[in-house]
C-alpha positions as CSV (number, residue, x, y, z in Angstrom):
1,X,53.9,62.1,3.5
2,X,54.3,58.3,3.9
3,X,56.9,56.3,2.8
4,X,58.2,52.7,3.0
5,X,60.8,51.8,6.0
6,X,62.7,48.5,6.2
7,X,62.0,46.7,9.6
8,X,62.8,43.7,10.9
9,X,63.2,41.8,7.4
10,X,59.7,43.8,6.4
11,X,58.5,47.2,5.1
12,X,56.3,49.2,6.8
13,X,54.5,52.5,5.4
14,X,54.2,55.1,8.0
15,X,54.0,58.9,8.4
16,X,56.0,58.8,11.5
17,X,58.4,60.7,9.4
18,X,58.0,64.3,10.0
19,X,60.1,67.3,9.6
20,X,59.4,71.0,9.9
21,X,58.1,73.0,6.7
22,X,58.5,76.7,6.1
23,X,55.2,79.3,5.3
24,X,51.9,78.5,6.3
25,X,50.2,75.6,5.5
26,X,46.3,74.6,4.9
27,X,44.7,72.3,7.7
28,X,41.3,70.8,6.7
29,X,39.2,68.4,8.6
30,X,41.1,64.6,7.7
31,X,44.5,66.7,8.1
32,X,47.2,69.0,6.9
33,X,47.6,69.9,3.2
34,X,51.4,67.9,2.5
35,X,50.7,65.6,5.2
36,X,49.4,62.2,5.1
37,X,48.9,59.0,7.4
38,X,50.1,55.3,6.4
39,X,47.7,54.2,8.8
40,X,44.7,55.2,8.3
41,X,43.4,52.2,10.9
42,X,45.6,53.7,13.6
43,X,45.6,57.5,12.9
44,X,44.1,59.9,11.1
45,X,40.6,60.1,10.5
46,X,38.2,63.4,11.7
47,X,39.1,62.6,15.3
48,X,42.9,62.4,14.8
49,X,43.3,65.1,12.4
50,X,46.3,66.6,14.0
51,X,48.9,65.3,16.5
52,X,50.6,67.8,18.9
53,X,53.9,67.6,20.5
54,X,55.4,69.2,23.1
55,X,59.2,71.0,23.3
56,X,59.3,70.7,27.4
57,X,58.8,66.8,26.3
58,X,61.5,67.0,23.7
59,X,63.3,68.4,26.2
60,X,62.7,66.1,29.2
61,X,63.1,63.1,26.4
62,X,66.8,64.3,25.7
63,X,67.9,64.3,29.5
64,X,65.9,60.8,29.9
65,X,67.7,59.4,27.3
66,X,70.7,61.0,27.0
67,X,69.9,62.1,23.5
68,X,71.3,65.0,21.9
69,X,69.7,64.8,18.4
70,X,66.1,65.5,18.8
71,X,64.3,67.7,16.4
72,X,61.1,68.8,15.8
73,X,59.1,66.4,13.9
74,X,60.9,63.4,15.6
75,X,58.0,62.3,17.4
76,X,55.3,62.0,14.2
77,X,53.5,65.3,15.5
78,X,51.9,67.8,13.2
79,X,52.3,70.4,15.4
80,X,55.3,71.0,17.8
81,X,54.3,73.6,20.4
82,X,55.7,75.5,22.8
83,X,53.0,75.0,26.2
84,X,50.0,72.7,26.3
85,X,51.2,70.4,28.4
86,X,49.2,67.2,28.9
87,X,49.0,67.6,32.6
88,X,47.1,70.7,31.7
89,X,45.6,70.2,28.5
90,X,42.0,69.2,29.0
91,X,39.4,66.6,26.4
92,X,37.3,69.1,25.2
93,X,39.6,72.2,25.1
94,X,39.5,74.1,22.1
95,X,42.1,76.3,20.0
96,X,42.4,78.7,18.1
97,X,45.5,78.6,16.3
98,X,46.1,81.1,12.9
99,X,42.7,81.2,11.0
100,X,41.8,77.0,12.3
101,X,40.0,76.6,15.4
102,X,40.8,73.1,17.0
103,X,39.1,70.5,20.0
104,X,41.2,67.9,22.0
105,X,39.9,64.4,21.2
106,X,42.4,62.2,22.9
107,X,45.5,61.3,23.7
108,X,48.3,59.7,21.7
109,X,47.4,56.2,20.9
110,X,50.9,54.4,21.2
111,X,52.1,52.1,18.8
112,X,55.4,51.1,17.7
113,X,56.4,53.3,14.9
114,X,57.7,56.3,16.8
115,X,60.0,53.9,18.6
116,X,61.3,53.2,14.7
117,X,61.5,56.4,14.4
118,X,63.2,57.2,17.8
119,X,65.4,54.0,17.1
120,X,64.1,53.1,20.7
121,X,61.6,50.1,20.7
122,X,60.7,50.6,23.9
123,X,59.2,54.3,23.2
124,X,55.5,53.3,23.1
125,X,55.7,52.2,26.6
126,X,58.3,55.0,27.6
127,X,55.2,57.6,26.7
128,X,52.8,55.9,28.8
129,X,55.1,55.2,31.8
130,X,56.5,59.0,31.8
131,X,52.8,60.8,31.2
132,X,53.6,62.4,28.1
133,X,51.8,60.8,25.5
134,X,50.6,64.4,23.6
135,X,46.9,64.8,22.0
136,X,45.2,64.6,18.9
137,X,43.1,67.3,17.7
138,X,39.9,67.7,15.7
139,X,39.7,70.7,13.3
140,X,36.2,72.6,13.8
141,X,37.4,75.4,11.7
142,X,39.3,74.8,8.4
143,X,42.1,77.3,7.9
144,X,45.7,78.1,7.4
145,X,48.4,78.1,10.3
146,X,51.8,78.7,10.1
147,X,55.1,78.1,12.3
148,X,55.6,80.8,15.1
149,X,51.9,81.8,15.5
150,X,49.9,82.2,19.2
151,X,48.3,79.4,20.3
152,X,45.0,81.1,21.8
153,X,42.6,79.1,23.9
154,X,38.8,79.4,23.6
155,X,37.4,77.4,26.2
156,X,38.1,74.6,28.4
157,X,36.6,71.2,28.1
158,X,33.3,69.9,30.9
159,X,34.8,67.7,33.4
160,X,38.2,69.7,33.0
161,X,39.7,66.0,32.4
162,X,43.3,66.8,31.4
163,X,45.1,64.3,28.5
164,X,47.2,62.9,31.4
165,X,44.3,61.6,33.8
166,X,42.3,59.9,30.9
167,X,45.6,58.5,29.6
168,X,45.9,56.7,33.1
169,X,42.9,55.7,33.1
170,X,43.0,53.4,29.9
171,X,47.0,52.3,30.2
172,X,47.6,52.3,34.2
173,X,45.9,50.3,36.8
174,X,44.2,52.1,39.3
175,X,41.2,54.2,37.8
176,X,38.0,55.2,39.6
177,X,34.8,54.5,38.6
178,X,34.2,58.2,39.0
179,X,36.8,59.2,36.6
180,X,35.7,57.0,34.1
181,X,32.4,58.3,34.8
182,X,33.7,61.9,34.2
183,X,35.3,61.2,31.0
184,X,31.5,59.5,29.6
185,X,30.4,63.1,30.0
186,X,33.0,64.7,27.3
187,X,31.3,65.0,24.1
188,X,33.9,65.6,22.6
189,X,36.1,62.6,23.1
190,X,36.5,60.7,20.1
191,X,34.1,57.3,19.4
192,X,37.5,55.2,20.1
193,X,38.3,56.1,23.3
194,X,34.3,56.4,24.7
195,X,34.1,53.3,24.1
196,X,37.1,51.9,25.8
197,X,35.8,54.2,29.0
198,X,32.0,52.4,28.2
199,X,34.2,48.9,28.1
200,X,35.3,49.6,31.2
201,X,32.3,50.6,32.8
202,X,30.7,47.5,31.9
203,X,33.7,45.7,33.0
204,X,32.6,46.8,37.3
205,X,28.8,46.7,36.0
206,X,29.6,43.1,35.4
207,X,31.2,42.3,38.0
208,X,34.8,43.0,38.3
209,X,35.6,41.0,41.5
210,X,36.0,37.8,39.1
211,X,37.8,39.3,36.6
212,X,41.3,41.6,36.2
213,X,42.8,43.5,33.5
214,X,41.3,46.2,31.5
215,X,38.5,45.4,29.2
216,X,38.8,48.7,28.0
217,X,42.4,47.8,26.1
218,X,41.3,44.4,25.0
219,X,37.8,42.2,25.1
220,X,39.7,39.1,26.6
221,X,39.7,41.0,29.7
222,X,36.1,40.9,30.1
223,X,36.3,37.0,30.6
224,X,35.9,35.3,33.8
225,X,38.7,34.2,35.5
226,X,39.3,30.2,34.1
227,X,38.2,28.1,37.1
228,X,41.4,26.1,37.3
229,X,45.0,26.4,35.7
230,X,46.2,24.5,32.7
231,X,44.4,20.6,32.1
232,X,42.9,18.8,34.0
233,X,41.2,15.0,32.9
234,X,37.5,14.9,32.5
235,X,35.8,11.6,31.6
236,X,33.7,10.8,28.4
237,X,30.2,9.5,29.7
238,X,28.5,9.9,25.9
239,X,29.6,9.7,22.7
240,X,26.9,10.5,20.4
241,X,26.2,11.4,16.2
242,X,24.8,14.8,15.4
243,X,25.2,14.2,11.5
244,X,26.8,12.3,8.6
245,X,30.1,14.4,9.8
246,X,29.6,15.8,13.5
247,X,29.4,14.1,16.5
248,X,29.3,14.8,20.3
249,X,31.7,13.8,23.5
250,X,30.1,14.8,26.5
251,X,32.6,15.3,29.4
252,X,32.4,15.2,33.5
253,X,34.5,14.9,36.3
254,X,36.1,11.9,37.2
255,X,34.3,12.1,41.1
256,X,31.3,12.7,39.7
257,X,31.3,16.4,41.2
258,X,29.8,19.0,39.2
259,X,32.3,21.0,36.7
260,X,32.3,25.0,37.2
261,X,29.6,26.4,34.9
262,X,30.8,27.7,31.4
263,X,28.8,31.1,29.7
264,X,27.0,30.5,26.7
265,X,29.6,30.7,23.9
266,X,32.8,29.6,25.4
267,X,34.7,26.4,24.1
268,X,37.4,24.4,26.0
269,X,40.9,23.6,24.5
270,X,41.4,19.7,24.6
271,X,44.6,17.4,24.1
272,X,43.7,14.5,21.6
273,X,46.0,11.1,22.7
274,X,48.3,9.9,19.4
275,X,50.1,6.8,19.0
276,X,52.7,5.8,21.2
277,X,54.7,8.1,23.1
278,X,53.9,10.9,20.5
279,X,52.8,14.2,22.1
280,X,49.0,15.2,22.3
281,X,47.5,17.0,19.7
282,X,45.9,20.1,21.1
283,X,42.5,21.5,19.7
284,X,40.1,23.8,20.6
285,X,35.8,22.9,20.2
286,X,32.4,25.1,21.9
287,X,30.8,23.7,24.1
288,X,27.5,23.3,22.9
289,X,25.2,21.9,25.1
290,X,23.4,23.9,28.1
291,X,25.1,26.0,30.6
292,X,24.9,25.1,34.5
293,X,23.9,21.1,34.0
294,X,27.5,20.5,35.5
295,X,28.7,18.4,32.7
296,X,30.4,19.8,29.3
297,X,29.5,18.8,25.6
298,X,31.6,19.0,22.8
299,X,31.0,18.9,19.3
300,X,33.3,17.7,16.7
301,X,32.9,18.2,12.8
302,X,35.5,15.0,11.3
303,X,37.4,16.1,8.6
304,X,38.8,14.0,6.0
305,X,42.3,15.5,6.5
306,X,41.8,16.0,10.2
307,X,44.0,14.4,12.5
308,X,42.8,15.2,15.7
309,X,38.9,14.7,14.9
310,X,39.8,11.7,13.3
311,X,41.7,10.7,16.3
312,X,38.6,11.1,18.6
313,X,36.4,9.5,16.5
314,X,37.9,6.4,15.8
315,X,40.1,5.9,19.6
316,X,37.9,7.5,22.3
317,X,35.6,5.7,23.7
318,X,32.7,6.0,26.5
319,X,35.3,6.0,29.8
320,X,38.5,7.0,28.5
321,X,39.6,10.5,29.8
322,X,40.7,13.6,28.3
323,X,42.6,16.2,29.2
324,X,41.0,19.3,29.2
325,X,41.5,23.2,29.9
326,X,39.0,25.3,31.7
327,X,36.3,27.5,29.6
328,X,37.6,30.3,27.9
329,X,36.4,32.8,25.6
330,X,34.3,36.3,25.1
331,X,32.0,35.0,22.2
332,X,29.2,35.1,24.9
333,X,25.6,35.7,25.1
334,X,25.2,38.9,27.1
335,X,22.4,39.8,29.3
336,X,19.1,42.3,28.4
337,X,15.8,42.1,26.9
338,X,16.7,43.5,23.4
339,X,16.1,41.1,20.5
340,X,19.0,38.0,20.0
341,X,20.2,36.9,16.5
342,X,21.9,33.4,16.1
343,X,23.1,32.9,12.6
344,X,25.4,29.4,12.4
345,X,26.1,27.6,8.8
346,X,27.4,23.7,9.5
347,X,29.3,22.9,12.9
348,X,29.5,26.9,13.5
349,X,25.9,25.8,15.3
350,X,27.8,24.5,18.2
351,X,28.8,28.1,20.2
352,X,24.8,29.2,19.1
353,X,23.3,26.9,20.3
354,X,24.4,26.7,23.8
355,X,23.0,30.3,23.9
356,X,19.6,29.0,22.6
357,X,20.0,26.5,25.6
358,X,20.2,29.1,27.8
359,X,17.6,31.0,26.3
360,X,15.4,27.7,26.4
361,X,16.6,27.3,29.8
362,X,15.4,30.3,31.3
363,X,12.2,30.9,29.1
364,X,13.1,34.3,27.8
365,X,10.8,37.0,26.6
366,X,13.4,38.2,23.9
367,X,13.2,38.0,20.6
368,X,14.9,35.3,19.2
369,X,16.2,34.7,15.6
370,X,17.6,31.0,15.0
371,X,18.9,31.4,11.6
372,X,21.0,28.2,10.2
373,X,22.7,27.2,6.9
374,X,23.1,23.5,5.9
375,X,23.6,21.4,2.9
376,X,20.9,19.0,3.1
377,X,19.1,17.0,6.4
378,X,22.3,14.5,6.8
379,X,24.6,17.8,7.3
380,X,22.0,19.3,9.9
381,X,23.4,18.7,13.2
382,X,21.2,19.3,16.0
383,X,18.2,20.0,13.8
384,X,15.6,18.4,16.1
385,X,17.5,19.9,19.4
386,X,17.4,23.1,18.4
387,X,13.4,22.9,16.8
388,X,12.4,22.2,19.9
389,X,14.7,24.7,22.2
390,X,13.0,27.4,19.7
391,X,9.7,25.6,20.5
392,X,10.3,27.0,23.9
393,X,10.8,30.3,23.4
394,X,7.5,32.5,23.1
395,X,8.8,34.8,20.6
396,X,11.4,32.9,18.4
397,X,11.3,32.7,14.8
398,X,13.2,29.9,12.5
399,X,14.3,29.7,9.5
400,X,17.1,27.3,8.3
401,X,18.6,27.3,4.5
402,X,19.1,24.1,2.6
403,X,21.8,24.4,-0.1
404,X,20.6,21.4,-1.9
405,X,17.7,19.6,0.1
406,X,17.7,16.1,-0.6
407,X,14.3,13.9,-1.9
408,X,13.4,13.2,1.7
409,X,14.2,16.4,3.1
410,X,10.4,18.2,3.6
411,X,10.0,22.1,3.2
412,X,8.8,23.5,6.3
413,X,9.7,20.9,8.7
414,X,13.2,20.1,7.8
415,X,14.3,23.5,6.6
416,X,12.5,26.4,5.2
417,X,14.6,28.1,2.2
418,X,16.4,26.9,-0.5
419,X,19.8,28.1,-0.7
420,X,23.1,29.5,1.2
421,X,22.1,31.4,4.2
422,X,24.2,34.6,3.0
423,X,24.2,38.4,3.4
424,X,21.5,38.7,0.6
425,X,18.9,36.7,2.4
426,X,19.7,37.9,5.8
427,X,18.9,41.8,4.5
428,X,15.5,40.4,3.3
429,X,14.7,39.5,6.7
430,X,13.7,42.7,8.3
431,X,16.0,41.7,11.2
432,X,15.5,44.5,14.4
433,X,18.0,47.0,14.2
434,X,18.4,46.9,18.0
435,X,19.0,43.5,18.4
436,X,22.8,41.7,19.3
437,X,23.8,39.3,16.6
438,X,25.8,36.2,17.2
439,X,27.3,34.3,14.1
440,X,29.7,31.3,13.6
441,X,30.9,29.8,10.7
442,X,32.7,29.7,7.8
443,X,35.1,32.9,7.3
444,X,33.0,34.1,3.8
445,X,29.7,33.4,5.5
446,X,30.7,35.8,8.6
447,X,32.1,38.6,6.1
448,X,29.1,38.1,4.2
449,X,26.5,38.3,7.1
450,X,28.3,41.2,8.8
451,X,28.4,43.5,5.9
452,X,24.8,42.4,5.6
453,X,23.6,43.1,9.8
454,X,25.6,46.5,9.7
455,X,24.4,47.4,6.7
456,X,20.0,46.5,7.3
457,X,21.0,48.8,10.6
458,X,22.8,47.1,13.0
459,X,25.7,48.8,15.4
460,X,29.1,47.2,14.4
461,X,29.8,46.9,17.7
462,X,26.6,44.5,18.4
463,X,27.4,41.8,15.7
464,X,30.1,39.5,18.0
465,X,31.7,36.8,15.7
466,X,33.2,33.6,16.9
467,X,36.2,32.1,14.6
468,X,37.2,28.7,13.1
469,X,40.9,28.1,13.6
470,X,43.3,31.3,13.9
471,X,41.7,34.4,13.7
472,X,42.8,37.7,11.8
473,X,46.1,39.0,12.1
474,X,46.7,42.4,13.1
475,X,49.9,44.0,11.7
476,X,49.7,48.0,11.7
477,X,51.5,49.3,8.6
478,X,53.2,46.2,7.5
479,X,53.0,45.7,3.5
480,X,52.2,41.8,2.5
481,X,51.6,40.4,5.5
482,X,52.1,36.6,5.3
483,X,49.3,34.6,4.3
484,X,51.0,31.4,4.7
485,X,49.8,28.1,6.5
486,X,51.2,28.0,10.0
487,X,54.4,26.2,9.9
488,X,58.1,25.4,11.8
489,X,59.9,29.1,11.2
490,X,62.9,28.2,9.4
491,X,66.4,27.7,10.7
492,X,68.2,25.6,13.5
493,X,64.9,24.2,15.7
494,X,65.2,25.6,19.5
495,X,66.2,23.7,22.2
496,X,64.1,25.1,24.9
497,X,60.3,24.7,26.0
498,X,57.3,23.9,23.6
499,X,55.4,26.2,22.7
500,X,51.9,25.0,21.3
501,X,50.0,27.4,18.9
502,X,46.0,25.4,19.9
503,X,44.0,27.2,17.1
504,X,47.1,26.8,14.6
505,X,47.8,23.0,15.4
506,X,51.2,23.8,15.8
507,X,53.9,22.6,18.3
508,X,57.3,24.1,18.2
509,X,60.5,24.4,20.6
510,X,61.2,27.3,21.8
511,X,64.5,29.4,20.4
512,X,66.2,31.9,22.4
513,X,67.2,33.9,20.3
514,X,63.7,35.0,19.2
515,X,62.8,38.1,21.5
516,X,59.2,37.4,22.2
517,X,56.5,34.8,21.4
518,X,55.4,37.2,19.2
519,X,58.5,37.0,17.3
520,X,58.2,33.4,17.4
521,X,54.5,33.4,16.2
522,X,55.9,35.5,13.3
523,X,58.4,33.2,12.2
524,X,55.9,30.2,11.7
525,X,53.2,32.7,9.6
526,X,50.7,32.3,12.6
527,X,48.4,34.9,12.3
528,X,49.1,37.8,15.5
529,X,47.2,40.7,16.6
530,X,49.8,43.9,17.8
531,X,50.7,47.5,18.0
532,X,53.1,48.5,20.4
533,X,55.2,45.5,20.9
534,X,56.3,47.0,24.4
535,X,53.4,45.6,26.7
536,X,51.5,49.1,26.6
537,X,48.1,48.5,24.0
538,X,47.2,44.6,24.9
539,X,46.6,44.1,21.1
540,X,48.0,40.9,21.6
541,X,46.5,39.7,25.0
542,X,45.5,36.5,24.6
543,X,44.7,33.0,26.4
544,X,47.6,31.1,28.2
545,X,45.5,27.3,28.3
546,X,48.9,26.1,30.4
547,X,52.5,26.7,31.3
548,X,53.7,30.4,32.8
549,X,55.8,33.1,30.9
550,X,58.4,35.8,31.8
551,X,58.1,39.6,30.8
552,X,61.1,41.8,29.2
553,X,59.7,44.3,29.7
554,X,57.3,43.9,32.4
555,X,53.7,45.2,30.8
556,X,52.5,48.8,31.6
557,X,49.4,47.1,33.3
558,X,48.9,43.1,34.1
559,X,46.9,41.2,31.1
560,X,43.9,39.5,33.0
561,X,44.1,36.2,35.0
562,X,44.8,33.6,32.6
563,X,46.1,35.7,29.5
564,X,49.4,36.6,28.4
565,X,51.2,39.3,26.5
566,X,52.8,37.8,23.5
567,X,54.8,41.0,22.6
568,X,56.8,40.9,25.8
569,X,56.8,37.4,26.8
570,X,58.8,34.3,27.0
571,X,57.8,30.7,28.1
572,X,59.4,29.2,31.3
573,X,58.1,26.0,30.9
574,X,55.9,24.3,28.3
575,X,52.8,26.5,27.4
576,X,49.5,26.2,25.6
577,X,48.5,29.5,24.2
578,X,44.6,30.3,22.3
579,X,46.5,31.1,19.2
């Protein structure tokens, strides 16, 4: 069962911690009677019922690593077996083992906790690297097994894809479209792992020749290679009010040329000048005006506390340049003729309604939903812009909430409800179940309206989210993850490079003594997304807006042009990074 491990100054519960138990034992369909995952994110589940091991690995692990101590159990497995090797072991196969009957699902998924276990860090990437990651398996048949009992196979899976190939073809570089193709056709490979093999799919569908990595390990893959490196200045030809608290910049080139065209969605990270010779404050704003006119437009919502919108409203003026980095992002308006919701409460309109400017621009036949949240017609930016794009739009429908309209607010031309635009309303809505859902806002408002769209029918997977400052951390197994404000870690300050955090608003020298930038990202409470820590999952991929890294370890397979690896990484220089 699971139990609390100290690591790294944290506790982590984790299963990882198997040993062998005498007589036979129960399986049913979430897993083995006595056993239990601590992860229930990460493992377990109908698809990940059991994990099998093999002794050949144990045995080929001992001579690799010189280990003399290895015992069954030591790699988290339910099940150590004798044969089933996963250059033979095919998706699909099914077992019958004692009175259980059994169907490979999928490989190992690595993570870091059998290198705790192992008291080798590197172990995630050590499976990957070597081929021997071992399988899960899904229970068809409840019954009781016991040590020492014949494995007897059934039937082989369709394709005959064995847990090796498909393992390549997620973690290594060099897949075929046909075997991705191939392992589509399983039916029994688990919902996870379809669809990274879908992701990647779409990945060559798209158009893969301008883009790298595997989009089938992390969505920041899927974006277009940035169309130049690091900052470059654009000038400020319009500086114009969108509300009591918003305002625009819009942003060209210097020479008058036309700046590289940005999808619908993405935002560019900017460096706000300070006083004197104090460094630039780095933010990050969508681009909210249409795609392709060979100019950019920011928006900016001025908080009272807020340096850097402060800063550009009160210094930058029309001709004075900024420093800015290319277009980045995956919050982007994808292609097809099913229905489009845009949901937006305050300044979350800005990503939204670039995509109703492309909409607009190309006079779509989609369905369109422009759903927006405001407090009252002073806090409405863009509400005649964005009337009249849905004006456009043969079959668009409006509706905009009012939290508390003011006198000279008017019902049905200003807005159209009274009230927050929140999950309640938007189940009321008859929304189509088939349509892709955008929403930016307030963290609440998204949780609200996600719950809301998954729950009137919606897939999960077609409501796409766009975030306000740092996003959600990801911390597999850790108890109390920090909920702290991003800060300086604590300490003597480094002496080496800075290392900006853009959506923290955070600047800090780099130490070398810290491992990784993930390590470093942990000190200062800024919220990370991991798993194997070893440059195997791309958890943590991310943007790298300027500066270049080193790898120790290098990564299983390159992150895609322009991203980073924050688990294995180290800055060589000063670097930006989209965190």
């Amino acid at each position: 069962m699971p139990k609390d491990v100290p690591w790294h100054g944290k506790t982590v519960h984790t299963g990882v911690y198997k040993s062998p138990v005498p007589g036979p034992r129960m399986v049913r369909r979430l897993n083995i009677d006595g056993d239990g995952q601590g992860d229930l994110g990460g493992h377990g589940g109908e698809q990940r019922a059991v994990l099998v091991y093999q002794t050949d690995s144990y045995r080929f692990w001992a001579r690799e690593l010189g280990r003399d101590d290895l015992q069954p159990g030591q790699f988290g497995e339910n099940f150590t077996v004798d044969g089933l090797p996963d250059n033979e072991v095919c998706i699909g196969d099914r077992y019958r083992i004692g009175d259980a009957l059994f169907e490979v699902t999928q490989p190992r998924v690595t993570c870091y906790r059998v290198g705790l276990r192992m008291g080798e860090p590197r172990m995630a990437a050590l499976l990957v690297a070597h081929h021997r990651p071992g399988f899960y398996l899904r229970v068809l048949e409840e019954g009781e097994v016991e040590a020492g009992q014949e494995i007897v196979k059934v039937s082989t899976g369709p394709e005959a894809m064995t847990v090796e190939e498909i393992d390549r073809v997620l973690y290594l570089p060099g897949h075929t479209r046909r075997q991705v193709e191939r392992a589509l056709r399983i039916p029994a490979l688990s919902p996870g792992w379809w669809a990274s093999m879908e992701a990647l799919l779409d990945q060559e569908d798209n158009g893969a020749a301008g883009t790298s990595g595997s989009a089938g390990l992390n969505a920041a893959a899927t974006a277009p290679r940035p169309a130049w490196p690091g900052f470059r200045p654009l000038v400020v030809t319009r500086i114009q009010p969108e509300s009591r608290s918003v305002f625009s910049l819009s942003l060209a080139a210097p020479d008058g040329s036309d700046l590289p065209t940005a999808l619908p969605g993405q935002f560019v990270t900017v460096k706000v000048p300070t006083e004197g010779d104090a460094p630039p404050l780095i933010r990050s704003y969508s681009l909210s005006g249409e795609p392709g006119t060979g100019t950019y437009r920011i928006s900016v919502k001025v908080e009272i506390h807020g340096v850097a919108s402060n800063r550009l409203r009160s210094h930058v003026r029309t001709g004075d340049h900024l420093d800015v980095a290319a277009p980045r992002g995956t919050f982007c308006l994808t292609t097809g003729d099913n229905p489009v919701v845009l949901l937006s409460a305050g300044v979350g309109v800005t990503p939204v309604l670039a995509m109703l400017h492309a909409l607009a621009r190309d006079r779509s036949s989609r369905q369109v939903w422009w759903l927006h949240g405001a407090h009252d017609g002073t806090e409405h930016p863009f509400a005649r812009e964005s009337r009249e794009l849905v004006g456009m739009l043969p079959r668009a429908r409006l509706r905009i909430y009012y939290s508390k309209p003011a006198a000279e607010d008017r019902r049905d031309v200003d807005y159209t409800n009274i009230g927050h635009l929140s999950g309640d309303r938007v189940l009321g809505l008859g929304l189509p179940i088939d349509a892709d859902a955008y929403l930016c806002g307030p963290g609440a408002f998204m949780d609200s309206v996600t719950t809301a769209l998954v729950d009137a029918g919606l897939e999960a997977s077609r409501v796409h989210t766009e975030i306000f400052g740092a996003g959600p951390s990801l911390t597999p197994g850790i108890d109390g993850a920090a909920t702290a404000a991003p800060h300086q870690p604590a300490g003597r300050a480094g002496t080496g490079p800075t290392v900006v955090f853009a959506r923290s608003g955070l600047e800090v020298p780099w130490n070398e003594a810290r491992e990784s930038l993930l390590e470093l990202a942990e000190a200062c409470d800024v919220p990370v997304r991991w798993s194997c820590r070893t440059g195997v999952c791309h958890t943590c991929e991310l943007a790298l807006m300027s500066g270049a890294v080193q790898y120790a370890p290098d990564p299983v397979e390159p992150p895609a042009d322009g991203n980073i690896l924050i688990c294995c990484s180290k800055p060589t220089e000063g670097i930006v990074l989209d965190l």
